[in-house]
MDTraj code that builds the backbone (N, CA, C; nanometers):
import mdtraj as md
import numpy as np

residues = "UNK UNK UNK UNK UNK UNK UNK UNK UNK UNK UNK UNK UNK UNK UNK UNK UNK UNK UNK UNK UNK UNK UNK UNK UNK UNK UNK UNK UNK UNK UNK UNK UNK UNK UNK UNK UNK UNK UNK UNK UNK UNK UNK UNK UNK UNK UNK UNK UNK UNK UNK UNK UNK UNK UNK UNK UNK UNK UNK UNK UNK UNK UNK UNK UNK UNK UNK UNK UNK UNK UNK UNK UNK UNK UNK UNK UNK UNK UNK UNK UNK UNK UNK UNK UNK UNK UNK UNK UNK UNK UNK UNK UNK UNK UNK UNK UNK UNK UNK".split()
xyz = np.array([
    [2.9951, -6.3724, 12.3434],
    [3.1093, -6.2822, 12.3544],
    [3.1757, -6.3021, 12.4900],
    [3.3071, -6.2956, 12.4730],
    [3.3635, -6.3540, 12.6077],
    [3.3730, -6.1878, 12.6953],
    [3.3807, -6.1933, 12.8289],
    [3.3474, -6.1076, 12.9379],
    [3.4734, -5.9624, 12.8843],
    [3.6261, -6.0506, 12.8917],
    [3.6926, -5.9961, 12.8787],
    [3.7219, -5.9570, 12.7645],
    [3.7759, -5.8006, 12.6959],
    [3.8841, -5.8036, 12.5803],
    [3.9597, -5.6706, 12.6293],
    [4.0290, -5.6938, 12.4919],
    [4.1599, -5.5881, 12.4809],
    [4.1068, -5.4739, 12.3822],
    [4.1469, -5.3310, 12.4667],
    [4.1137, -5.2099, 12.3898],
    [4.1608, -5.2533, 12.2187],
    [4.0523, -5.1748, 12.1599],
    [4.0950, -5.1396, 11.9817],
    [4.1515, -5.0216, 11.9542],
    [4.2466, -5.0158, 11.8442],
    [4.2519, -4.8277, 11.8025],
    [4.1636, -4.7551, 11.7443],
    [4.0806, -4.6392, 11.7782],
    [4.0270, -4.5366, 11.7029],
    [4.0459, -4.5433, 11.5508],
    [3.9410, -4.5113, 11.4658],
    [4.0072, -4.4444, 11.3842],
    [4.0598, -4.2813, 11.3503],
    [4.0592, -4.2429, 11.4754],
    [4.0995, -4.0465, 11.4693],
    [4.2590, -4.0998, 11.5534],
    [4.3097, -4.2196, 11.6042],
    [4.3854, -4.2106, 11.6189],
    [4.5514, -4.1426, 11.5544],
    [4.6394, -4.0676, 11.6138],
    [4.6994, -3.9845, 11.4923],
    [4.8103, -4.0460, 11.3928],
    [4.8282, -4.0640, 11.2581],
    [4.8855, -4.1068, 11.1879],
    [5.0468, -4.0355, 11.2354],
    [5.1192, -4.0900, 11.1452],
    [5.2327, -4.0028, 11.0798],
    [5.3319, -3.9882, 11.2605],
    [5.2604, -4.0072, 11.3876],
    [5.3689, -4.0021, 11.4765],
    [5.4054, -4.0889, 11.5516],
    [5.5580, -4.0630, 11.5524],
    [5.6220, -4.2217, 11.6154],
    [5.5782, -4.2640, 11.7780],
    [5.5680, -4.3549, 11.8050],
    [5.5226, -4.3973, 11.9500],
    [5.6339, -4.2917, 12.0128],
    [5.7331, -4.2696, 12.0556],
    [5.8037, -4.1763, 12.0855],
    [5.7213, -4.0476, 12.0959],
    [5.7338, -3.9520, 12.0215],
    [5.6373, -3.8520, 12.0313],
    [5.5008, -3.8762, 12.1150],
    [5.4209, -3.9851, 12.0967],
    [5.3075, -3.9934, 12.1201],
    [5.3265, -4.0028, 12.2651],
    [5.3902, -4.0812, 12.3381],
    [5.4268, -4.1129, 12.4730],
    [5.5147, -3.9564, 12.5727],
    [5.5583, -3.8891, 12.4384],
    [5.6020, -3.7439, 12.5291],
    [5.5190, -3.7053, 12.5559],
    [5.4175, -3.6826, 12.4141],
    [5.2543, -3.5804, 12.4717],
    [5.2046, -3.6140, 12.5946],
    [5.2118, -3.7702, 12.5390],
    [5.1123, -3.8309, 12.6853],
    [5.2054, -3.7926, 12.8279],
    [5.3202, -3.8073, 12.8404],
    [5.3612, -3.7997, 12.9860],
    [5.3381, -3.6099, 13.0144],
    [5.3465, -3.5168, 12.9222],
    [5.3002, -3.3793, 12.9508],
    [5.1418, -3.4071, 12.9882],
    [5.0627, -3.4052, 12.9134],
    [4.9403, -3.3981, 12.9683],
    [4.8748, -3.4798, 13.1024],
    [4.9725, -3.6051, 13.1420],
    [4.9049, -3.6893, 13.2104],
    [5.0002, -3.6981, 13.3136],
    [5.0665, -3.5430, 13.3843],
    [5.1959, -3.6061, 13.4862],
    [5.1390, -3.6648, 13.6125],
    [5.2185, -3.7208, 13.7253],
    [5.1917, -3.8427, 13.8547],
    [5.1125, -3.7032, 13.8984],
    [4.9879, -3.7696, 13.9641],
    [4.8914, -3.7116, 14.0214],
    [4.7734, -3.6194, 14.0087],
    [4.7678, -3.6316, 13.8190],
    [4.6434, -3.5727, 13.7218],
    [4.5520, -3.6459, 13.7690],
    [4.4579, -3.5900, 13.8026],
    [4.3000, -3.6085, 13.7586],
    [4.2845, -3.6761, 13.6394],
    [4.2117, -3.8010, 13.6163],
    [4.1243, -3.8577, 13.4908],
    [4.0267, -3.8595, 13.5142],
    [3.9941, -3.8684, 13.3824],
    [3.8374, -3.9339, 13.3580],
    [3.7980, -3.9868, 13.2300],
    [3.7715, -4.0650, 13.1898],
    [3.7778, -4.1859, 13.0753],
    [3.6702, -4.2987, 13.0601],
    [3.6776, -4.3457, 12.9411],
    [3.5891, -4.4428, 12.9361],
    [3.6358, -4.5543, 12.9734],
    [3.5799, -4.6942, 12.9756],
    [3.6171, -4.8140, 12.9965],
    [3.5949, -4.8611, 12.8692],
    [3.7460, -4.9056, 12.8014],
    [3.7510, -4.9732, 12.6355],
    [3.8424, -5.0727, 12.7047],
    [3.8722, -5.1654, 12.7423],
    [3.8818, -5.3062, 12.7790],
    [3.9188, -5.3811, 12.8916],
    [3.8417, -5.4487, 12.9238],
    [3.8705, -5.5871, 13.0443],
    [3.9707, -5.6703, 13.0422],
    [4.0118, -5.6883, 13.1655],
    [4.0874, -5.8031, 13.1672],
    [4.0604, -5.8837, 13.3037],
    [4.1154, -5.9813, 13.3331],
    [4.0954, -6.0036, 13.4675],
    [4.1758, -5.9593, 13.5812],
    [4.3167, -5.8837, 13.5413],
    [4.3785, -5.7767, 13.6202],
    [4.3423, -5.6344, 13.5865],
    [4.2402, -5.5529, 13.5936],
    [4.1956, -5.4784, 13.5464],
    [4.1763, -5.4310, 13.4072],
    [4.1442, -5.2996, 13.4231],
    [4.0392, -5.2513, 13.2987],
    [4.1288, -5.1149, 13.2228],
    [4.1289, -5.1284, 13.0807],
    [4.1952, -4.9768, 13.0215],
    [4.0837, -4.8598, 12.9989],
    [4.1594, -4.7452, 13.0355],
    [4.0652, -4.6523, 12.9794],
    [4.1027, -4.5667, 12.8700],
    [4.0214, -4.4732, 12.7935],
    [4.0874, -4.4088, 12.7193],
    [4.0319, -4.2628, 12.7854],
    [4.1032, -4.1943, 12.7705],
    [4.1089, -4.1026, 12.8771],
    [4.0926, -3.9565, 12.8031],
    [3.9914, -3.8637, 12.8419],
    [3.9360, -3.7655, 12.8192],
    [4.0486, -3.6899, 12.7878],
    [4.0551, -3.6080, 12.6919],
    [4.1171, -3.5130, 12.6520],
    [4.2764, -3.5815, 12.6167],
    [4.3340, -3.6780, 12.5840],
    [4.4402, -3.7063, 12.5732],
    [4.4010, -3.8090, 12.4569],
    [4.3599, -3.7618, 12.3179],
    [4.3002, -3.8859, 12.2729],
    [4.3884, -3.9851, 12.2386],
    [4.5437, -3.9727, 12.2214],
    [4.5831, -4.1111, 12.2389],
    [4.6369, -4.1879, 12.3572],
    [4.5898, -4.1221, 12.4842],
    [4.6527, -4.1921, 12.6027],
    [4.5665, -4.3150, 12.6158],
    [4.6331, -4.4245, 12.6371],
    [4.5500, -4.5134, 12.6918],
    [4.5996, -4.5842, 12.8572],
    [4.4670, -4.6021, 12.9741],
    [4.5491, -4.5771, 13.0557],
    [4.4759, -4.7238, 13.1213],
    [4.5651, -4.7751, 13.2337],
    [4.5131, -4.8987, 13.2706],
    [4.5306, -4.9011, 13.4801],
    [4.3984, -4.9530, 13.4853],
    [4.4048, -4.9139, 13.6248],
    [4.3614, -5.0660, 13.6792],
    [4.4720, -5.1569, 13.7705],
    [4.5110, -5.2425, 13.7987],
    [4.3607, -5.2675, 13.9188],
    [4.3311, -5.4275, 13.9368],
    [4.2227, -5.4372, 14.0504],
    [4.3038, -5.3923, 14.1733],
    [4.4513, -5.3962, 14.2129],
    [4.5150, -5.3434, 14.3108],
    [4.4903, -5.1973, 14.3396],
    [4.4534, -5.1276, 14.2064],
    [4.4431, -4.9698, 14.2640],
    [4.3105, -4.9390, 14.2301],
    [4.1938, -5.0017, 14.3081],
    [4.0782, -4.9992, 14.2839],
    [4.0147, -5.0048, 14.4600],
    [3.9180, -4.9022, 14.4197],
    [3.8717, -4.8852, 14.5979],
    [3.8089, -5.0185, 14.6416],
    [3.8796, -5.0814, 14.7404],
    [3.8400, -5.2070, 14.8506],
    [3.6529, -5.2326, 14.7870],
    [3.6635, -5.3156, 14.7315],
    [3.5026, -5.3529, 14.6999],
    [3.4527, -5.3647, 14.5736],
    [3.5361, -5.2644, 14.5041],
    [3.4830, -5.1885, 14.4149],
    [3.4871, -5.3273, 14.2809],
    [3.3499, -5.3712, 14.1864],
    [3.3882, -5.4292, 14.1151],
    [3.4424, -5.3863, 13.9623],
    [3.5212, -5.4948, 13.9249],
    [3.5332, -5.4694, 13.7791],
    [3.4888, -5.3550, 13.7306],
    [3.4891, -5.2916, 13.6467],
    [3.3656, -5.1694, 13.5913],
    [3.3937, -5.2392, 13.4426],
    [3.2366, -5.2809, 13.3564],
    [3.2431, -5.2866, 13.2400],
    [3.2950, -5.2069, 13.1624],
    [3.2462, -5.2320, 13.0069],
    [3.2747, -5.1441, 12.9101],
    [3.1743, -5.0298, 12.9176],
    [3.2489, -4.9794, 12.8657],
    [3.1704, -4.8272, 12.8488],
    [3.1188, -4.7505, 12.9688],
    [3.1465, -4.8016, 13.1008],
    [3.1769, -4.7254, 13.2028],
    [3.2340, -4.5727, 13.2198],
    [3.2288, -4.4578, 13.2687],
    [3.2633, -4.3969, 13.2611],
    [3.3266, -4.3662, 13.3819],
    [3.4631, -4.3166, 13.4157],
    [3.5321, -4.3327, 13.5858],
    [3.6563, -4.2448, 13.5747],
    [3.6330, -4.2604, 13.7023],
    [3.7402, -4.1615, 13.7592],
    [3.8746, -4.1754, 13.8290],
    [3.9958, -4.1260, 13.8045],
    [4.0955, -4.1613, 13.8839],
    [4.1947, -4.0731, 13.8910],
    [4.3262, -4.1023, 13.9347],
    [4.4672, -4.0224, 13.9396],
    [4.5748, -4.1018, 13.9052],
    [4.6802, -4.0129, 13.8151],
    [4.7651, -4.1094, 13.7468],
    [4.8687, -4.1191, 13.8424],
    [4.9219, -4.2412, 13.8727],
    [4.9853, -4.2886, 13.9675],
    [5.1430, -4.3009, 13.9605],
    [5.1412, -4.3788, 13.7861],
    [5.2534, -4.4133, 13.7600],
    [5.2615, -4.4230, 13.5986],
    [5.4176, -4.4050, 13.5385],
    [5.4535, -4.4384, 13.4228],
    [5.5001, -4.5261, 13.3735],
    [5.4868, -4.6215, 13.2967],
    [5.5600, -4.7371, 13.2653],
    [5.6210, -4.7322, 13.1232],
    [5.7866, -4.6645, 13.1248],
    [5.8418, -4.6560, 12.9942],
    [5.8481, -4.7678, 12.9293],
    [5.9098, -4.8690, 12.9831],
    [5.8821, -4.9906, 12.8780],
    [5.7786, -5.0625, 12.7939],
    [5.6370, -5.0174, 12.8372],
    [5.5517, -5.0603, 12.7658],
    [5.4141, -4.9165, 12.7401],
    [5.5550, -4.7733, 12.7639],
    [5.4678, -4.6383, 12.7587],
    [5.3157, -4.6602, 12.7909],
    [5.2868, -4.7195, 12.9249],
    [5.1688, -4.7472, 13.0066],
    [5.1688, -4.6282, 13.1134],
    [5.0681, -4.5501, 13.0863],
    [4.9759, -4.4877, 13.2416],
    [4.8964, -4.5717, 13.3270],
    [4.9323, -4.5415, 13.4220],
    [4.8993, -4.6394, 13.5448],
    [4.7685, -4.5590, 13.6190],
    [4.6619, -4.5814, 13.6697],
    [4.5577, -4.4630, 13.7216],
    [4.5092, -4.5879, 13.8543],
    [4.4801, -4.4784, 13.9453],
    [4.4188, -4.5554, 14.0861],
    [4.2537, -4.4744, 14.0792],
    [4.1561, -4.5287, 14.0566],
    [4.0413, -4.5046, 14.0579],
    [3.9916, -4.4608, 14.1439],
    [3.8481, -4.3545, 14.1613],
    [3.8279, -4.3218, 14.2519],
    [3.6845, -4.3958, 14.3107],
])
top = md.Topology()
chain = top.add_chain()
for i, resn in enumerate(residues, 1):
    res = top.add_residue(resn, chain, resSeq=i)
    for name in ("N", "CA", "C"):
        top.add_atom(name, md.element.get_by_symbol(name[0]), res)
traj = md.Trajectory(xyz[None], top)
């Protein structure tokens, strides 16, 4: 199995709503400077996505740039902590700086 992959969807993920909707919820629940905490569901070699506690369809991605000086990679299924930093409408991405 190779080191890296890309998050999968749930299956409790929610039917029936348009990415639109889904990306409003998410920017209410997840505004610049929330508290996370999430699992680690995929690697990359520019960082890792999480899916993030209580927002079950946010998925959020926290860059090796916003990762504390040292700090490695964190596998899958890691469990971690951060603050949401930034929004990215074009590809409705949460951005999180780890703690």
């Amino acid at each position: 199995m190779d080191e890296y992959n890309w998050p999968t969807r749930r299956a409790d993920d929610v039917p029936g709503q348009s990415l639109e909707e889904l990306w409003t919820a998410t920017l209410a629940a997840l505004p610049l400077g929330a508290s996370v905490e999430g699992e680690v569901i995929g690697r990359q070699p520019f960082g890792v996505f999480i899916r993030v506690d209580g927002v079950p369809n946010a998925v959020a991605l926290a860059e090796i740039i916003a990762m504390p000086k040292g700090m490695e990679l964190p596998v899958l299924g890691t469990r971690i902590r951060g603050e949401v930093i930034d929004h990215v409408e074009h590809n409705h991405q949460v951005r999180v700086r780890l703690h």
